[in-house]
C-alpha positions as CSV (number, residue, x, y, z in Angstrom):
1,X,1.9,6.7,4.8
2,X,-1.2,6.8,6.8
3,X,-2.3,10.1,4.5
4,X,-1.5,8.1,1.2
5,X,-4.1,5.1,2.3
6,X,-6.8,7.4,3.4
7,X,-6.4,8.7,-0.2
8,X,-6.8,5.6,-1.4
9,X,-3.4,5.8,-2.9
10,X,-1.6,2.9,-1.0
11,X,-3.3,-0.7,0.5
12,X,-1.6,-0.3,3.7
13,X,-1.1,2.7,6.3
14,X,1.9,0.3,8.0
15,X,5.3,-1.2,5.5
16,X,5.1,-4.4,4.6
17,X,7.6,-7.1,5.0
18,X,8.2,-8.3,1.3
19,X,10.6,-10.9,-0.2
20,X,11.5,-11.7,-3.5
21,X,12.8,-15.0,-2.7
22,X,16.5,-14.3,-2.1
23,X,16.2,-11.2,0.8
24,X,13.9,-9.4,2.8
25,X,13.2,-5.5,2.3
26,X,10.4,-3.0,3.1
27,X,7.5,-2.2,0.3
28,X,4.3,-0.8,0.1
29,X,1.6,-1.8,-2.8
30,X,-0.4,1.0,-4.9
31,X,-3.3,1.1,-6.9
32,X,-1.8,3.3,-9.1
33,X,1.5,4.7,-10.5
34,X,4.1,5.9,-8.0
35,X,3.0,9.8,-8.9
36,X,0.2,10.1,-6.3
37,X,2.7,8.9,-3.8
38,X,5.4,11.2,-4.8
39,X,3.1,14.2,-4.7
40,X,2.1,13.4,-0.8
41,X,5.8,13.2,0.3
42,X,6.3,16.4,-1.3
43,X,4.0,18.3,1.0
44,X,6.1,16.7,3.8
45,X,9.0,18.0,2.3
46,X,10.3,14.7,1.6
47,X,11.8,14.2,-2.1
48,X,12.6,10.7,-2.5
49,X,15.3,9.5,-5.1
50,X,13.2,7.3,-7.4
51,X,14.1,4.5,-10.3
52,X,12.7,1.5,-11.6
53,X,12.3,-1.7,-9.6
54,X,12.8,-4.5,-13.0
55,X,10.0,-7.2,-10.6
56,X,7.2,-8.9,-12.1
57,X,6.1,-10.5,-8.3
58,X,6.6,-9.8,-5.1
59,X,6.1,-12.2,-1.8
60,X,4.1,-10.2,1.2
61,X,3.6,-11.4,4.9
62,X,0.3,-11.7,5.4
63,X,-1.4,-12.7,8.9
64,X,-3.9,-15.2,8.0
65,X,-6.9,-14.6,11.0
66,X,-8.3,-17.7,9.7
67,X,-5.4,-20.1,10.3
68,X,-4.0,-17.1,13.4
69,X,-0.8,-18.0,11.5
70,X,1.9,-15.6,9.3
71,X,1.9,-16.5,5.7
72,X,4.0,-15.4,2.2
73,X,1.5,-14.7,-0.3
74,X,2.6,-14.0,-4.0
75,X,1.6,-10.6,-5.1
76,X,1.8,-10.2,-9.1
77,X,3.4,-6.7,-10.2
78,X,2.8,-4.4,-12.9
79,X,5.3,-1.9,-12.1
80,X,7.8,-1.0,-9.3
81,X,9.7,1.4,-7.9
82,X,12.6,2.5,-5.2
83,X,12.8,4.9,-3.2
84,X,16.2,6.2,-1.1
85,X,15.8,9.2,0.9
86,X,17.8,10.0,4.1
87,X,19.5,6.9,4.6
88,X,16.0,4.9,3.9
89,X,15.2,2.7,0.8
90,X,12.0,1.3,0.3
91,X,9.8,0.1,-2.7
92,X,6.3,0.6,-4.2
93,X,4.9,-1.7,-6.6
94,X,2.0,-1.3,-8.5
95,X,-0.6,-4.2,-7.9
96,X,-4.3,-5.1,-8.7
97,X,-5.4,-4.3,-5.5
98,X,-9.2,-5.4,-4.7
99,X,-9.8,-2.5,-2.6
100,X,-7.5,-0.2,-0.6
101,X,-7.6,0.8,3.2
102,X,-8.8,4.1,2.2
103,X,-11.7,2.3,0.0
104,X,-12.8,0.2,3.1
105,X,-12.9,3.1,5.8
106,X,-15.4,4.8,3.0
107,X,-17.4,2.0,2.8
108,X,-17.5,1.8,6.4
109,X,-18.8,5.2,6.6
110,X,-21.4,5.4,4.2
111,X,-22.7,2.1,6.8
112,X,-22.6,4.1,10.0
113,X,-24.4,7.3,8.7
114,X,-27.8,8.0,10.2
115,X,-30.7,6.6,7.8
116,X,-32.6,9.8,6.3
117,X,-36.1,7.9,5.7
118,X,-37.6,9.6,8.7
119,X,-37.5,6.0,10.7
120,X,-36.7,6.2,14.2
């Protein structure tokens, strides 16, 4: 999961804890469609059964620093997937995402790197 943040492919490198009001399950949100995901568990060997996930939100636990309190936040979906391999099932769902882990350690970067205007 790690690899499909620092493509920019998922929000998160760690599952969420996501609700959809009646019980808890594991998810992950993407930028995109769930085919970048699938083609980084293939090189793992991993080949997920896949069908539609019928949700149009989705509630996340969130740590709020601000408030140093957990908090459900509604997340609005545009599509959704599960996934069942070996005994596991979680779900992806497709979400405007502001920007994603993989995003921010970029930007990050590009802050650190040694000026080039000659200034010392």
């Amino acid at each position: 999961m790690a690899a499909l943040s620092h493509h920019d492919v998922l929000k998160t490198m760690e599952p969420l804890t996501c609700s959809d009001g009646v019980q808890n399950f594991t998810c992950l949100l993407s930028k995109t469609d769930i085919t970048p995901v699938l083609g980084e568990l293939k090189k793992i060997g991993a080949a997920p059964e896949v069908s539609p996930a019928a949700r149009r939100w989705v509630l996340v636990l969130d740590f709020n620093f601000t408030e140093g309190s957990w908090r459900w936040r509604n997340v609005t979906v545009v599509r959704g997937w599960e996934l069942k391999w070996n005994n596991e099932t979680t779900y992806v769902f497709q979400a405007q995402i502001k920007k994603s882990l993989g995003e921010m350690v970029k930007i990050t970067r590009s802050f650190q790197k040694p000026s080039s205007c000659g200034v010392s």
